[in-house]
N, C-alpha and C positions, 0 to 999 in steps of 0.2 A: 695181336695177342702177345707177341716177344717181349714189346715193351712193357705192359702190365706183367708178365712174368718176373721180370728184371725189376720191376717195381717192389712186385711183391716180396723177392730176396731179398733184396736190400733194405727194405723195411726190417722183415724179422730181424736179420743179420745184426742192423744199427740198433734192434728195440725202439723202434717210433711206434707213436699212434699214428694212423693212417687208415684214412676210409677213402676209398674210391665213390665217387658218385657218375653216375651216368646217365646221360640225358638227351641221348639223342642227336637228332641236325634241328629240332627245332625249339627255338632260345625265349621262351615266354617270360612275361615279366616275374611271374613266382621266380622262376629258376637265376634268374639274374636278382634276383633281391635274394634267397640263400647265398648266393656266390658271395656277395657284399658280406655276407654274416661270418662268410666261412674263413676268407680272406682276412676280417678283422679276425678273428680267434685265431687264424694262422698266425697272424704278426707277432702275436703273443707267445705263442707255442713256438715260434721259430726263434725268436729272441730268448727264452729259457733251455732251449738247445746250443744256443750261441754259447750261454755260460757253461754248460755240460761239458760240449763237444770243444767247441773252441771258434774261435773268428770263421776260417773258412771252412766249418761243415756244411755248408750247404753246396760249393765248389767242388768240394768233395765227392759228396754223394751224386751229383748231376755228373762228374768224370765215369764215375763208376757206373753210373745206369747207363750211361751212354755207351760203355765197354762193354757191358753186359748184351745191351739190346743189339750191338755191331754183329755179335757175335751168338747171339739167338739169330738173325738173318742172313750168318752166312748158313750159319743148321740149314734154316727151310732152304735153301737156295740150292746148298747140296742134296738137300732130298729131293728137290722138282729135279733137277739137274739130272739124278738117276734116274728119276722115273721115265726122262725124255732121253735115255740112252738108249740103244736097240740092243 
């Protein structure tokens, strides 16, 4: 869940469109034929960002989730952590 948290900040934050999709552990051919669709329209949408933002906004953004979600897991870690203190 930290990482979809940390997703979803940094979405708003940047003003992207962003949809999460979720699909389970089992990978049917529908859902692998969306991905093909979504993947193309990403290309798109990420190359009109490129102009926006600049060359590396997407290096960018994956540093910063990555920061975010490090430290969304130290959170829960400190919370298990107290709870298994006596």
């Amino acid at each position: 869940m930290g990482a979809y948290d940390a997703i979803d900040s940094l979405v708003k934050r940047w003003n992207l469109c962003y949809e999460r999709i979720e699909t389970g552990c089992e990978v049917t051919d529908s859902i692998e034929n969306l991905k093909k669709q979504y993947e193309s329209a990403n290309t798109i949408y990420f190359k009109s960002l490129e102009k926006k933002l600049g060359r590396n906004w997407k290096q960018q953004f994956d540093q910063e989730l990555q920061t975010l979600d490090s430290m969304n897991w130290m959170k829960i870690k400190h919370e298990i952590d107290s709870l298994n203190t006596p």
